[in-house]
C-alpha positions as CSV (number, residue, x, y, z in Angstrom):
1,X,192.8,79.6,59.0
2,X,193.6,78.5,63.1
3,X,193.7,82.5,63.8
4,X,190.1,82.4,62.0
5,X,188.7,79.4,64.2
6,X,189.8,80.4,67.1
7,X,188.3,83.7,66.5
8,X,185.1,82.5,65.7
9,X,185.0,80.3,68.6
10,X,186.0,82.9,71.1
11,X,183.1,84.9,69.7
12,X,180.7,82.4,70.1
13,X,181.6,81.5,73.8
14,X,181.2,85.4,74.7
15,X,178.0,85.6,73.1
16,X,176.9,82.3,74.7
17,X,178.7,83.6,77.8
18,X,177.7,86.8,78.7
19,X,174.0,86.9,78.2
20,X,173.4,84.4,80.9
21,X,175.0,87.1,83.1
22,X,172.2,89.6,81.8
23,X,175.7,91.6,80.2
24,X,175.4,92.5,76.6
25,X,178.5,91.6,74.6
26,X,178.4,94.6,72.6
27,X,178.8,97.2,75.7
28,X,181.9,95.4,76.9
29,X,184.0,96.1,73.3
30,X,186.0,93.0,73.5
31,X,189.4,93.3,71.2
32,X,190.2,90.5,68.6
33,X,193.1,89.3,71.6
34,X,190.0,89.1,73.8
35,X,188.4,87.2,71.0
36,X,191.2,85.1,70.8
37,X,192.0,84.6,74.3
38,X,188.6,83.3,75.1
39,X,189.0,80.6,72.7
40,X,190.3,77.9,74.8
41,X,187.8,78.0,77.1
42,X,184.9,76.7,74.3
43,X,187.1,74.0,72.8
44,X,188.7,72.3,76.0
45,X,185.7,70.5,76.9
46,X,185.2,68.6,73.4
47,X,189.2,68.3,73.1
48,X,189.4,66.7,76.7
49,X,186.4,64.4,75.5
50,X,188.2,63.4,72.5
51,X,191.8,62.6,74.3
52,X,190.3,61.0,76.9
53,X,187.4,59.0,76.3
54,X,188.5,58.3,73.0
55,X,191.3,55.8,74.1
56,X,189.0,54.5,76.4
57,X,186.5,53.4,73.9
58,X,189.0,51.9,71.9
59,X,190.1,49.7,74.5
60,X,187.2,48.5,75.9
61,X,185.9,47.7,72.1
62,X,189.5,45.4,71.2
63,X,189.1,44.1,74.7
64,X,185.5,43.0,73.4
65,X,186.7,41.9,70.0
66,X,189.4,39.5,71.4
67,X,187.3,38.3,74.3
68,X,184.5,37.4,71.2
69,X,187.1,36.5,68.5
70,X,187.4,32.7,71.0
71,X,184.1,31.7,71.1
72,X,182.3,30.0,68.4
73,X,185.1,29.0,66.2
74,X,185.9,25.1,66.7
75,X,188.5,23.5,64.3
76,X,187.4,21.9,61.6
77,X,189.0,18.2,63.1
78,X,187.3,18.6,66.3
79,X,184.0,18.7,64.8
């Protein structure tokens, strides 16, 4: 199933790719390695977002929670 994802992701780059350049995919005969082999390029970007900012966002949201979690809570005998 990973073979099959990766395939259909490297064909999707190239055909995303390529026409920009005014190149028809089809005329170049790409193999299923070059299929393969252009999958990391179309998934780095979203993976990178994901391992990065990910984290981030959940640290700035429990930073938020704990700086919140202080205010507007008395005791009940300080009232």
């Amino acid at each position: 199933m990973a073979i099959g994802l990766l395939y259909y992701l490297g064909n999707v780059y190239q055909r995303a790719y390529y026409p920009t350049l005014g190149v028809i995919p089809e005329d170049l005969q790409f193999s299923v390695q070059a299929m393969l082999a252009e999958s990391p390029d179309a998934i780095f970007l979203p993976l990178w977002f994901l391992l990065v900012c990910g984290p981030i966002v959940l640290l700035v949201l429990g930073w938020a929670d704990s700086r919140s979690a202080g205010h507007g809570t008395r005791p009940v005998a300080a009232r």
